[in-house]
C-alpha angles and dihedrals in degrees: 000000000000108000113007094186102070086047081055093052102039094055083044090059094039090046093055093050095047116136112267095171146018123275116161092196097059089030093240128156123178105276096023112126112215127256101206143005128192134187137208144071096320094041092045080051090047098230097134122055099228097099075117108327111196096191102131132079109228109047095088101052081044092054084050093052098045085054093051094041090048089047092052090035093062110010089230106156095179082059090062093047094053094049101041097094085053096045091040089054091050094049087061089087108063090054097041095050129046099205096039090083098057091036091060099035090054087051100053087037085059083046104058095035087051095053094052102037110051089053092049093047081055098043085052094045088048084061095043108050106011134241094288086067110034104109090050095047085047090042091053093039090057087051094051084048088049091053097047088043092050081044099057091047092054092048091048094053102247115144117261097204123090102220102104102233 
């Protein structure tokens, strides 16, 4: 790890704005540990739902996992008590909810593969086709992705259109 103490602070902030109680409008649960916050007139009026807004499932494994990463990274025993009551409430969860578990899992599972193969499949385009076309060879490859993406949804039966009914 880097720099352990951004990890520090940033499982301090999202600790302290962890769900403590249900609220449909901002997607909170208690434990869950929230995936964005704005700020801002909309947000002071409360017209948006990002004031925190826990929507998302993978912020809370990943909050896990920062805790656990930062913990090996450093060794520091005093970081996991002060964080137990945090990581105790977000576990929770996956006891609580029975798709909570897969839903996150795929999600981590998207992450790491993501993070390995679109560089690879750079890296493998770079030898193919040389530095000069590059962004072409990357441009055509993301179109080919989008297609297969807006295929798959099709297949799948999801509607195409953007109108939300």
């Amino acid at each position: 790890m880097i720099y352990p103490d951004f990890a520090r602070g940033s499982l301090d902030i999202l600790g302290s704005l962890q769900a403590k109680a249900e609220d449909d409008y901002r997607d909170a649960e208690p434990g869950k540990i929230p995936h964005e916050i704005r700020y801002g007139e909309l947000a002071y009026l409360k017209l948006i739902p990002h004031t925190p807004y826990y929507g998302t499932a993978d912020a809370t494994p990943l909050y896990l996992i920062t805790l656990h990463a930062t913990w090996r990274a450093t060794g520091d025993k005093t970081l996991l008590e002060r964080h137990l009551a945090t990581a105790a409430l977000a576990l929770t969860i996956f006891a609580l909810r029975s798709d909570f578990p897969s839903v996150s899992g795929a999600a981590v599972v998207q992450g790491a593969v993501g993070s390995v193969l679109g560089p690879s499949v750079a890296a493998i385009s770079l030898g193919l086709v040389g530095h000069d076309a590059l962004g072409e060879r990357l441009g055509r490859n993301q179109r080919f992705a989008s297609i297969g993406g807006l295929s798959a949804a099709a297949i799948m039966g999801a509607p195409l259109g953007m109108s939300p009914s």
